[in-house]
C-alpha positions as CSV (number, residue, x, y, z in Angstrom):
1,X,-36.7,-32.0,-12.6
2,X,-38.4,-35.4,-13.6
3,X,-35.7,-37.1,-15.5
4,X,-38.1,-40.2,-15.9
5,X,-37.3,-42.2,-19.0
6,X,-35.5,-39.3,-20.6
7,X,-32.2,-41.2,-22.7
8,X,-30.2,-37.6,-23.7
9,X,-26.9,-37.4,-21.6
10,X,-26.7,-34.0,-21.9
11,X,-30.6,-33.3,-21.1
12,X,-29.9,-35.1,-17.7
13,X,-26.4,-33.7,-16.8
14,X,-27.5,-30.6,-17.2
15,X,-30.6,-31.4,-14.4
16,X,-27.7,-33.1,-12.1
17,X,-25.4,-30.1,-12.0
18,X,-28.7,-28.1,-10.9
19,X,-29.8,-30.4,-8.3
20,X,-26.2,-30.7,-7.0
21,X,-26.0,-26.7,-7.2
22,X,-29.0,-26.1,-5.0
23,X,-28.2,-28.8,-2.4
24,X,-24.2,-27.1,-2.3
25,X,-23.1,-30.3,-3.4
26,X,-19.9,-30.4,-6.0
27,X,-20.9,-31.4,-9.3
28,X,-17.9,-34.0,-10.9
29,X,-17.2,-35.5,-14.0
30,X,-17.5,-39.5,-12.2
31,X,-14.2,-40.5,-13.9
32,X,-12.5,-37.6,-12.1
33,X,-13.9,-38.9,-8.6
34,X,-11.7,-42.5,-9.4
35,X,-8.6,-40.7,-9.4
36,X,-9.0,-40.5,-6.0
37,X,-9.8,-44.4,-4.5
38,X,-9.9,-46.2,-8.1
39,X,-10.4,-49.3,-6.4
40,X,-13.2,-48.2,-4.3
41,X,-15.2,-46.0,-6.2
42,X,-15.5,-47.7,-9.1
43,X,-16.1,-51.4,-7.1
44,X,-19.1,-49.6,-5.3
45,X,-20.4,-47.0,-8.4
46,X,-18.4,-47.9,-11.3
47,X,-21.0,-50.2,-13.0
48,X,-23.7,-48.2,-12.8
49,X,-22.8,-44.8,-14.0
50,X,-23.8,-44.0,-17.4
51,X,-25.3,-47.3,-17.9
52,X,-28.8,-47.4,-19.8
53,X,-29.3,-51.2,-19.0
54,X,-28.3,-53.1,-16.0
55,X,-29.5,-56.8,-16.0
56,X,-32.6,-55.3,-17.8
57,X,-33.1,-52.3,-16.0
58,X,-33.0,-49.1,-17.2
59,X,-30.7,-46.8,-15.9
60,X,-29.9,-43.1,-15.5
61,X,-28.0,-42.4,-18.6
62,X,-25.5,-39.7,-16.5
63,X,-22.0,-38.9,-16.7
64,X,-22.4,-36.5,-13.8
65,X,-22.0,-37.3,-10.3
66,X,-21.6,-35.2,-7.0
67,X,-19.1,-34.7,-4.4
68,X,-19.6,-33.7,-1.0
69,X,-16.6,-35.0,2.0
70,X,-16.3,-38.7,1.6
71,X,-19.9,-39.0,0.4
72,X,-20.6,-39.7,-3.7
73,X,-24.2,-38.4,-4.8
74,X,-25.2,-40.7,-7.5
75,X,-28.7,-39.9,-9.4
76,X,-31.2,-42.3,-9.6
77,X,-34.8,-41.9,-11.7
78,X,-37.0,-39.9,-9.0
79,X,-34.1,-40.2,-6.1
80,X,-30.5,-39.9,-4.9
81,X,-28.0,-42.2,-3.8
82,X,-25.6,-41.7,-1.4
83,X,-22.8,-43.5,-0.6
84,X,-19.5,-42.8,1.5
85,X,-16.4,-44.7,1.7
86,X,-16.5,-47.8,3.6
87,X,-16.6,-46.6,7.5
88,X,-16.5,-42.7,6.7
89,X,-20.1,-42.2,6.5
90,X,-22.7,-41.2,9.7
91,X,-21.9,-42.3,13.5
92,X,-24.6,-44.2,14.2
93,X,-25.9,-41.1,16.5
94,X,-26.0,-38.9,13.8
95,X,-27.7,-41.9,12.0
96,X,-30.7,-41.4,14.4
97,X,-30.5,-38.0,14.8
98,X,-31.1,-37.7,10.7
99,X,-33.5,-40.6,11.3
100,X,-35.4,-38.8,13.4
101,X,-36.3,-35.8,11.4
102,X,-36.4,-37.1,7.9
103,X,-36.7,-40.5,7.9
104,X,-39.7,-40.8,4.8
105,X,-37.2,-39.0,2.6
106,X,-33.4,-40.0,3.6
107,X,-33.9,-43.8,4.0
108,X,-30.6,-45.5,5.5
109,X,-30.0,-48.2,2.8
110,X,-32.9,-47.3,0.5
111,X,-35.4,-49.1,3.1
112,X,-39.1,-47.1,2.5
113,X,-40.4,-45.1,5.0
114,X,-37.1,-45.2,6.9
115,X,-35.8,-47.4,8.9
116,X,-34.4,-48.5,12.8
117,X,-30.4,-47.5,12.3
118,X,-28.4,-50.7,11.8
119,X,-26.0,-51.6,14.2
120,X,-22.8,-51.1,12.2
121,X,-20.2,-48.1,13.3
122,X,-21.5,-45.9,10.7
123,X,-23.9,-45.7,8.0
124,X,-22.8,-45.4,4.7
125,X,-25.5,-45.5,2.5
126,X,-29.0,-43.3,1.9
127,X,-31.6,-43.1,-0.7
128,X,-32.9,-39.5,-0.2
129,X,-35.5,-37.8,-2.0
130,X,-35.3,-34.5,-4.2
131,X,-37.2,-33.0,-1.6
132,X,-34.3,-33.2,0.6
133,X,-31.7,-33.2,-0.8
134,X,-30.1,-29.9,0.7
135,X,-31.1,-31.0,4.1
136,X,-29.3,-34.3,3.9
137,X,-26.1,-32.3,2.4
138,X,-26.3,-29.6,5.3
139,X,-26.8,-32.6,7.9
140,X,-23.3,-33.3,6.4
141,X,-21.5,-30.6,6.6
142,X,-22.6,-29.8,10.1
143,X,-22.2,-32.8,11.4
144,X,-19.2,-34.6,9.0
145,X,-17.2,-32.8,7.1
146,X,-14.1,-31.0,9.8
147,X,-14.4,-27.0,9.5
């Protein structure tokens, strides 16, 4: 759905549980994803969760976040973020591996059009497009998340 510039909570939720739902991603309420790393989670997402304006920007105005492993699937206006705890994210194999079959549509760190992999231990953040969603939350479970 194109949730561009629409301000009703509710409107929007409702088009982040769907999204979440088709990709088999766990849709959350994001104050019950603090109970479990307060500090972190709300350090890294807290301030922009149900904002409408950020330093002038606007916002999506959503209470609704999803879950998947260590990974936190935030909504932005015509993308997702993705962001996992601090060192829990990709291997930096997988990193390319991903990389290398979607990399227009699952940028590592938002960079358009993709992006070399970065030379960290893992990679912990992505900017994916509707589009691909469900690949990027298969790519985790088959290649993250312990059976």
């Amino acid at each position: 759905m194109d949730i561009v510039g629409i301000t009703d909570v509710a409107t929007v939720n409702q088009a982040i549980v769907e999204e979440l739902t088709a990709a088999g991603i766990e849709p959350k309420v994001f104050g019950e994803v603090l109970i479990e790393d307060d500090c972190y989670w709300f350090g890294v997402l807290g301030p922009q969760i149900g904002s409408v304006v950020d330093n002038g920007v606007m916002l999506v105005p959503e209470t609704k976040v999803g879950v998947l492993g260590d990974w936190v699937f935030i909504r932005d206006w015509s993308y997702w973020r993705a962001t996992a705890k601090e060192h829990r994210g990709l291997p930096v194999e997988k990193a390319q591996e991903l990389n290398s079959l979607h990399q227009a549509t699952i940028r590592i760190n938002g960079c358009r059009n993709g992006t070399s992999v970065p030379c960290y231990s893992t990679v912990d953040i992505y900017h994916i497009e509707l589009v691909s969603l469900k690949d990027f939350a298969d790519f985790i479970r088959e290649n993250v998340i312990p059976s």
